[in-house]
Each structure stands twice: as structure tokens, then as C-alpha cells.
C-alpha positions in Angstrom: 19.1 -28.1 -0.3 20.4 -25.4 2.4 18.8 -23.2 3.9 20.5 -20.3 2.2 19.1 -22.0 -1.3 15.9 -22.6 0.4 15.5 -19.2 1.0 17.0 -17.4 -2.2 15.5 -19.7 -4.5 11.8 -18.4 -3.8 10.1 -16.8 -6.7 6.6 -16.0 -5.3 5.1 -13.5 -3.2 3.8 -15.0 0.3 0.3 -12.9 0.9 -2.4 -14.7 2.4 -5.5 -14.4 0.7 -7.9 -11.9 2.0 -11.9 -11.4 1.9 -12.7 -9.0 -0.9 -14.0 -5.7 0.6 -17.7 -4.8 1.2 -19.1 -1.6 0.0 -21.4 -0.9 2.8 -22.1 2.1 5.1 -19.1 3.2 7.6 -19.8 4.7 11.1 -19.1 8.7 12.0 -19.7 11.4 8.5 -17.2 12.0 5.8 -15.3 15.5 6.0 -17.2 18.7 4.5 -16.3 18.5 1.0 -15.2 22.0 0.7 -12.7 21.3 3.4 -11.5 18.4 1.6 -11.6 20.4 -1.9 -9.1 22.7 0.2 -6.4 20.6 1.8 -6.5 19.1 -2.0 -6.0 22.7 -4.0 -3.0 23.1 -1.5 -1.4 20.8 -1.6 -1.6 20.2 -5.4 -0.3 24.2 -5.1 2.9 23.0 -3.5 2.9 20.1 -6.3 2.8 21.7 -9.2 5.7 24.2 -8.0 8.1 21.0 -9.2 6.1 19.6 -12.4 6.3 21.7 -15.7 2.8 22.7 -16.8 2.2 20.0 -19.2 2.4 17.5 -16.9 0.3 18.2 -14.4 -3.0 16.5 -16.0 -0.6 13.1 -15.3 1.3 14.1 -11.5 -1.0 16.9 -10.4 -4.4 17.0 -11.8 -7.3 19.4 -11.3 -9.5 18.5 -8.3 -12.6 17.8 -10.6 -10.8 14.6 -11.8 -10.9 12.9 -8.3 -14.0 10.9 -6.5 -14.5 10.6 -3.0 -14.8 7.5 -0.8 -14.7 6.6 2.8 -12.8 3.2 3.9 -12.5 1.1 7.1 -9.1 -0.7 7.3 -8.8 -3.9 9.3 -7.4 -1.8 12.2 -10.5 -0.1 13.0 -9.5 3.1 11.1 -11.4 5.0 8.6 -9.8 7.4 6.5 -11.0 9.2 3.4 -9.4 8.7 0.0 -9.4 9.9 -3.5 -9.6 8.0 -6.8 -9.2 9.7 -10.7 -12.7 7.7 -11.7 -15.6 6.3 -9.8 -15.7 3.0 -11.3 -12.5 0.9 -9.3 -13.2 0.9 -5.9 -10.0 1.9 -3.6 -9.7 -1.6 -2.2 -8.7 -2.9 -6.0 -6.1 -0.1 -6.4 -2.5 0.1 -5.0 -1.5 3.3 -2.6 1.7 4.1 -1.8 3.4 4.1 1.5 4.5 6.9 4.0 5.2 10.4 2.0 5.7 8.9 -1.2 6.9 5.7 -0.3 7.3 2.4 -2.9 3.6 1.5 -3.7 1.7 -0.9 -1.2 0.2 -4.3 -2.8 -3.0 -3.2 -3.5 -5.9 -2.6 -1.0 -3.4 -1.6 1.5 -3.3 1.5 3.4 -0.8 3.2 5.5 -1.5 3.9 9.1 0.4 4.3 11.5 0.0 2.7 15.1 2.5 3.6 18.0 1.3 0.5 19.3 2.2 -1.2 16.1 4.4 -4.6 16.4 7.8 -5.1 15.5 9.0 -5.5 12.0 9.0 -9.1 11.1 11.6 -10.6 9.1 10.3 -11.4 5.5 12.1 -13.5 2.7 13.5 -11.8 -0.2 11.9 -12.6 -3.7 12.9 -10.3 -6.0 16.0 -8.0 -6.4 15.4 -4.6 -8.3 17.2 -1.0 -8.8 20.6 -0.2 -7.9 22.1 3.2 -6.9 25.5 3.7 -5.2 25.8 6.0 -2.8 29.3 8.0 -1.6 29.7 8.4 2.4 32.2 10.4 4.1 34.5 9.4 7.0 32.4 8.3 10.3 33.1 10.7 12.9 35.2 9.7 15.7 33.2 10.2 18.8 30.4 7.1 18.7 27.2 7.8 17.9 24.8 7.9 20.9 23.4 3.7 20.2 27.0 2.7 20.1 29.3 2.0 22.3 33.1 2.9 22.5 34.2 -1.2 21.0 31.4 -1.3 18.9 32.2 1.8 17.1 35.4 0.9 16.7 34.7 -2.0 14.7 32.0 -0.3 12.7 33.6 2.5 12.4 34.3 3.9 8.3 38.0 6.0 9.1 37.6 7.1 5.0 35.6 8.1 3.1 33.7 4.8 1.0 31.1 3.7 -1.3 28.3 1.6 -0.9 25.6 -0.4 -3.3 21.7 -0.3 -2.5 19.5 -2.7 -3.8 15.8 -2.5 -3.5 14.2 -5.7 -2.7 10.7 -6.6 -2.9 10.1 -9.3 0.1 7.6 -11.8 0.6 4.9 -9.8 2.0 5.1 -7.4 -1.3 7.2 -4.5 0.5 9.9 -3.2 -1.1 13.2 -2.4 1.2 16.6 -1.7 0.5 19.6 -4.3 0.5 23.4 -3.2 1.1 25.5 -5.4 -1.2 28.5 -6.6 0.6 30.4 -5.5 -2.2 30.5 -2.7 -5.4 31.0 -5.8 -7.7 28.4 -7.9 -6.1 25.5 -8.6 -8.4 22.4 -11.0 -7.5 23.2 -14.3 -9.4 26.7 -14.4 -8.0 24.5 -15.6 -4.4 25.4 -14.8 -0.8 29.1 -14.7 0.5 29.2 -17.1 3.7 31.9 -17.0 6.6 34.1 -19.7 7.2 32.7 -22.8 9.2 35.0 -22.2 12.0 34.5 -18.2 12.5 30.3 -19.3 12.1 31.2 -21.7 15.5 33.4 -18.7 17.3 30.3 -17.0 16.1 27.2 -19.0 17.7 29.2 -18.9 20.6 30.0 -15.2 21.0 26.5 -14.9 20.6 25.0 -17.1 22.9 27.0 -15.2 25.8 26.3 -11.9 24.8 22.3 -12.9 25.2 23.7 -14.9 28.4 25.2 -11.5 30.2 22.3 -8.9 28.6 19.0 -10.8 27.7 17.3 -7.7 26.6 20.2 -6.8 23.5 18.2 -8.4 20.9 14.4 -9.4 20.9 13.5 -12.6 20.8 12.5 -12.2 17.2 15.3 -10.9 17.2 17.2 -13.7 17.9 15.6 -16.3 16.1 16.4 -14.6 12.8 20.4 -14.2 14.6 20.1 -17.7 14.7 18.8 -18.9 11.5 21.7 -16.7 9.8 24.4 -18.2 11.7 22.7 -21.8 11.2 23.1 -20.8 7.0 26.6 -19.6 7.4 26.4 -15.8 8.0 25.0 -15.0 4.4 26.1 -11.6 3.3 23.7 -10.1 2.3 21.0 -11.9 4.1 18.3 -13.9 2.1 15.9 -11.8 4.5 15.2 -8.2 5.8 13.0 -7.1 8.4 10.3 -5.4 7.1 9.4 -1.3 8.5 6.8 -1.4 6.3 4.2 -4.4 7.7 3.5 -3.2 11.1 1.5 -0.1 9.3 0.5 -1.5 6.2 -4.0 -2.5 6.7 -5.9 -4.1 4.5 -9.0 -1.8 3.3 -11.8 -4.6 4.3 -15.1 -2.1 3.6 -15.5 1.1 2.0 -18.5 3.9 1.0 -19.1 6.4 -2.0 -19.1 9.8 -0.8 -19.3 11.7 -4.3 -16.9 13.7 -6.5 -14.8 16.2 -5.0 -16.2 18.8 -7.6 -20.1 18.3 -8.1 -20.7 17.4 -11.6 -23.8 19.2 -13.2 -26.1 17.0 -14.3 -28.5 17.5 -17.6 -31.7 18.5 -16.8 -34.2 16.8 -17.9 -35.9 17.9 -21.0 -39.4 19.4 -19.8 -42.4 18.3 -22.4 -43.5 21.4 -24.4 -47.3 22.2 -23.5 -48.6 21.0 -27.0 -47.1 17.8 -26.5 -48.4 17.2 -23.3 -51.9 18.3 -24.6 -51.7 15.5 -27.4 -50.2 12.8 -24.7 -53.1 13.1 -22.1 -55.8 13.0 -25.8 -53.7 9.7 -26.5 -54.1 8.6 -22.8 -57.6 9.4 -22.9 -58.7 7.7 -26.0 -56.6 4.5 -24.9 -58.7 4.9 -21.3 -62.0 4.7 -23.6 -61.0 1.8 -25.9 -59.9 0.0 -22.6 -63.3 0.4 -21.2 -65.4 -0.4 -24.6 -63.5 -4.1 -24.6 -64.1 -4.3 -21.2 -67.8 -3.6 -21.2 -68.1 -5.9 -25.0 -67.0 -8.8 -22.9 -69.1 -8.1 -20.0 -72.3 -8.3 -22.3 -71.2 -11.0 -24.3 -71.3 -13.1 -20.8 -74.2 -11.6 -19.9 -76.0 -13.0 -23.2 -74.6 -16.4 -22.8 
């Protein structure tokens, strides 16, 4: 089997197993609650500007619905989230990625590091929606990563359209794919380049990286060579993925309480009369207590 069948033919996500989460108490205080009820009632303002009325109990509910919890991510990080119940804790539940990006596997959590790493490549397991999307003609001055003869390969003189596939990779982040064709659908497999152009190609390469070592990473590289060692698949059997770097597992978390305190039923107080016959009952029960008591005393005492 090649590598390119190696590689396309996986069917199952690649996530190593974690811990479960600990519900324990987190360092520092959660937010005032009347802050948080706030930034909430704003926000769900702006929401609700673009969902008809009777949909907001599903895309933007009342505050009261949501429960507050604290959660320490495996970066160190606590942030504060909110959940419609209290029952599921956050580190069973999926969240979705930057703005309202594709939803995270669950207990993940987006944070954002400039530190962070570089985007790893991850195999592709699944292929998903489709969309085309129209383009105009490039411009003609080069974009300011390009050079001059690299533009002018690259460069689209007409206008063109292109298909997007989303892809859900290894790791369980979703990406986007350009097909190398409209007509290009998954089953039909990646195109490869001729043997001899893949040779002239291993060789370009290997000067280019000769003459400017810092072009490509060396991550970078590895994942240039692998492709060229498959025959130049288009599209590639695997995408680097923006997404890892800042996705954290949620390894502890706290209850902090509903965002809207819910009143609780008092508790029924016990009319006078009642509690007049409940202390005679105690009493009684006191004196028949005592009477066995003392019985058994004398009966000893006689034997």
C-alpha cells in the first residue's frame, strides 16, 4: 500500500486519551456575577438583532437558563464558562472555536497563546460540506509575501471558481480543503504528478532549502517531503491544522452558581399548635424511655 492509500484510507479520529477532569477548587475568585449577568444581556442584545423572536429560547436564550462554572485548562488558564443546566459539567460538552468557529471535540477550549506552536500537519479522515466560491482576477502588482516570479505563476489573470471542502482531521478539527478541480469529488482519490516532474520536483526543492534555509520550517519540510515522496497528491491527504496550537483540554473545573439566583421554597414553618402537640409526644416518649429504663434497673437489682 502507498503512502497516499495509507493516508486516505484512515477512518478514525487520532485523539489520545486524556484524564477525565476533576471538579475541585480553582485558584484567584470568579467574576461578580452582576458583571457577568452584563456582558451576557449585551451581547445576547446584539444576538437577537439577527434571530426572529421565536427562536431565541433555541440561539439566544434568557440569562436565567445558563449556570456558572470556573475551569482550568491544561495551559494554566482559567476562564469562566456558561452551560444551559447544571447537571453536565463543561469538560463533557463540546465549545466551539474562535468567534463561532466549527465546534471543538469536546472538553476543549479555545485560548489563544502568542507563544503558541506551529500548526502541525494532521491526516484527513473525513470529507464534509461543499460550497464553491467565485473569485475575481488577481491584481497585477504582487501581493506583499510574493515575489515578482512567484506571482507570476500563481497569479489568476480571470476571473475563476473554486471548490471548498471541509475536512475533519485527525486531531477532530475541521479545516477547509481546495479541490484541485469543480468536478473533483472525494472517492475519485488524489491526482498525482508524473514520476519524472516529482524527480525535477525533489530536486528544485532541495536547492531552494540549499540557497535559503529559513523558506520553509523544518516541519515544514518534512511534510514537503512526504508529499513529494507520495507523488505530489492534489489535494493533499493532510492539512496543517490553525486550530491545535489554541485548542486546551479543560483538566479541572468549579461550580460557581446560576447566573440568575433561583429562589428557593422556604421551608414550611410548623404552626404553634403543632409544635405544642410535638414537644407532648417528645415528652411522653422521654417518660416511657425512662420507666423501661428504671424496670430493668430494679429487676437486676432484685436478682
Amino acid at each position: 500500500m502507498s503512502l497516499v492509500e495509507r493516508i486516505w484510507n484512515v477512518a478514525e479520529p487520532d485523539v489520545a486519551a486524556r484524564p477525565p477532569a476533576v471538579a475541585r477548587r480553582l485558584p484567584g475568585r470568579a467574576k461578580r456575577r452582576t458583571d457577568v449577568l452584563r456582558e451576557y444581556e449585551k451581547f445576547n442584545s446584539d444576538r437577537r438583532r439577527g434571530v426572529p423572536p421565536v427562536l431565541w429560547p433555541f440561539f439566544a436564550p434568557d440569562p436565567d437558563r445558563y449556570y456558572r462554572w470556573r475551569v482550568q485548562l491544561d495551559c494554566a488558564c482559567i476562564k469562566e464558562l456558561l452551560t444551559p443546566d447544571d447537571s453536565t459539567p463543561p469538560s463533557e460538552r463540546q465549545w466551539r472555536g474562535l468567534g463561532d468557529g466549527e465546534a471543538l471535540p469536546p472538553g476543549q477550549v479555545y485560548c489563544q497563546h502568542d507563544d503558541s506552536a506551529d500548526a502541525p500537519y494532521r491526516d484527513i479522515i473525513e470529507w464534509g460540506d461543499r460550497q464553491e466560491v467565485s473569485f475575481p482576477a488577481d491584481p497585477v502588482e504582487p501581493p506583499e509575501w510574493a515575489d515578482d516570479d512567484v506571482w507570476a505563476v500563481i497569479r489568476h489573470d480571470e476571473a475563476h471558481t473554486s471548490a471548498f471542502w471541509k475536512v475533519t482531521l485527525a486531531c477532530g478539527h475541521v479545516e477547509e480543503v481546495v479541490a484541485p478541480t469543480l468536478d473533483w469529488k472525494p472517492d475519485d482519490g488524489p491526482r498525482l504528478a508524473e514520476a519524472t516532474r516529482v524527480k525535477q520536483m525533489i530536486e528544485e526543492f532541495e536547492q531552494v532549502w540549499d540557497s535559503d534555509p529559513m523558506l520553509q520550517s523544518e516541519h515544514q519540510r518534512e511534510h514537503t517531503r512526504r508529499m513529494l515522496e507520495a507523488g505530489w497528491p492534489r489535494p493533499r491527504p493532510e492539512r496543517s491544522c490553525h486550530t491545535c496550537p489554541h485548542a486546551r483540554a479543560i483538566v479541572a473545573y468549579q461550580r460557581v452558581g446560576w447566573l440568575v439566583p433561583r429562589n428557593r421554597a422556604p421551608k414550611p414553618e410548623i404552626p404553634p399548635q403543632a409544635r405544642a402537640v410535638l414537644e407532648r409526644r417528645l415528652r411522653r416518649a422521654e417518660a416511657e424511655r425512662l420507666r423501661v429504663q428504671l424496670a430493668g434497673h430494679e429487676e437486676r437489682h432484685d436478682a
